[in-house]
Structure formats: C-alpha cells, structure tokens
C-alpha positions in Angstrom: 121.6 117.2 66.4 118.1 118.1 67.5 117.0 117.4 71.3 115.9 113.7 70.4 118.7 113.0 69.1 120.9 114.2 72.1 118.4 112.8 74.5 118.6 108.8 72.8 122.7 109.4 72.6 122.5 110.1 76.7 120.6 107.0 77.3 122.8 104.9 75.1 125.2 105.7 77.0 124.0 105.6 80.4 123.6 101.6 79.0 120.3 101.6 77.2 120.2 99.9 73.7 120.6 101.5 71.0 117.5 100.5 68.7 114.3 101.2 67.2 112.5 99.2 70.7 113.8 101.9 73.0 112.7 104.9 70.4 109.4 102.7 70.6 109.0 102.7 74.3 110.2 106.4 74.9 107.4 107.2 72.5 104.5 104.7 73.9 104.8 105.1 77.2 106.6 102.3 78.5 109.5 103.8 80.2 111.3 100.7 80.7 113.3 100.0 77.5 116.2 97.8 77.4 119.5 98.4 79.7 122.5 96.5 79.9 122.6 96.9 84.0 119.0 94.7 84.1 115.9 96.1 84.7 116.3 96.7 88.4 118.5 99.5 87.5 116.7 100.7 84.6 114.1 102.9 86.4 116.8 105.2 88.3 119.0 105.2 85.6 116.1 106.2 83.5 114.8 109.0 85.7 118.3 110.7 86.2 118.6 111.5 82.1 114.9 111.8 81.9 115.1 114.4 84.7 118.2 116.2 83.1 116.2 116.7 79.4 112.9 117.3 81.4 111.3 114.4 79.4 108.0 113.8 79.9 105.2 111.7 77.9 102.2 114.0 76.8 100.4 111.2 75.0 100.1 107.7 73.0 97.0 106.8 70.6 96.4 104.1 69.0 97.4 99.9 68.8 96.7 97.3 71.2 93.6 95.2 71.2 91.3 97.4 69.3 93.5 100.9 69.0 94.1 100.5 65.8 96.3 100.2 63.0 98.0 103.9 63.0 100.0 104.4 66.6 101.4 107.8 67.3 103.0 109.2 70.4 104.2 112.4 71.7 107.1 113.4 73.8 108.2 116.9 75.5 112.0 117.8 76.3 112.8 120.6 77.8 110.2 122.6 75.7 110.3 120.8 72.7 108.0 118.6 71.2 108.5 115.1 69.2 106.1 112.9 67.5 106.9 109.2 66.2 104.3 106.8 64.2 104.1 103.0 64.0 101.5 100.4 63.3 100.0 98.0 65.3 98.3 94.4 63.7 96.4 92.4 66.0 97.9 89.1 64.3 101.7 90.4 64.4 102.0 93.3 67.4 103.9 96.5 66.9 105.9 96.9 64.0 108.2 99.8 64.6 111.0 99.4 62.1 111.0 102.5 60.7 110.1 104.4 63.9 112.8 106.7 63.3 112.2 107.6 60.3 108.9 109.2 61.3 109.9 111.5 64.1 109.3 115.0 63.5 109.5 118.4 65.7 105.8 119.4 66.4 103.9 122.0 68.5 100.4 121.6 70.2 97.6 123.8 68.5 94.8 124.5 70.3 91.4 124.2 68.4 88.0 124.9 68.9 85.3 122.5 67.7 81.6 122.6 67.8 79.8 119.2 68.8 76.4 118.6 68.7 74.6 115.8 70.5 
C-alpha cells in the first residue's frame, strides 16, 4: 500500500466517503469532500489526518470555465508526491470516474527554459 493509499483508508475511516469525489477533491483543491458527521465537522476532522500524513496541495491545472479539457492535480505526503488526471466539459462538469486509475508516484523536475519576447 503506497502513501495514497494509506492516506484515503485514514480518511475513510475518520467518516469520509469512500469514492472517486473525495480522490477528486483531495486532488483539486477542494478540501471539503464528503463526511458522514456533516460538513461542520469535516474541516477539523480533515486537518487532524491531513496533519498526521503532512498533506498538502502543490497544485491543480486545468477545467472550469475555460481550463480546459485535461485536469491534473498534484498532492505531497510526507515527502512523496501523487498526481491524478480527469477531464472537464463545459456542457457536463468533471468527469472523474476513472480518477483512480490515473494516480501515479511522481517527483518535481526542475527545468530551464529560454523565452523570448
């Protein structure tokens, strides 16, 4: 079990749900998926496993009103890096179905380019 994987089995069982919408938020930057206690409680109960895998959001591209089709985000925990994919269509929303099925371990590369303007 990678660190994603141990990090969504702590929030399911601090109460969140168990779906492809949570994987979907963690990933977008909404951290306000779905808990069983209401969303009152959802932000502290959020914050105390976020705080014990170190999670933090790095960054989101892509979707909403003129994003773009191809939606990625990237996640840290302790360390470690995660990137998921969707799609975004401005006549249907998100589809994140197969959100899962995209995440992978990355790293961050640091590149030099050359613009010219």
């Amino acid at each position: 079990m990678n660190k994603f994987e141990e990090f969504k089995q702590a929030l399911v069982e601090a109460g969140f749900e168990d779906d492809n919408y949570t994987t979907y938020c963690l990933f977008d930057g909404d951290e306000t998926p779905e808990y069983d206690g209401g969303w009152r409680e959802a932000s502290d109960k959020f914050k105390e496993v976020a705080t014990k895998y170190n999670f933090r959001h790095v960054e989101a591209e892509g979707g909403h009103e003129g994003g773009g089709e191809y939606c990625y985000g990237i996640i840290e925990l302790d360390g470690s890096f995660f990137k998921a994919e969707w799609s975004y269509y401005s006549y249907n929303g998100c589809e994140y179905d197969y959100i899962e099925d995209t995440i992978k371990e990355v790293k961050p590369v640091t590149k030099t380019i050359t613009v010219y303007g």
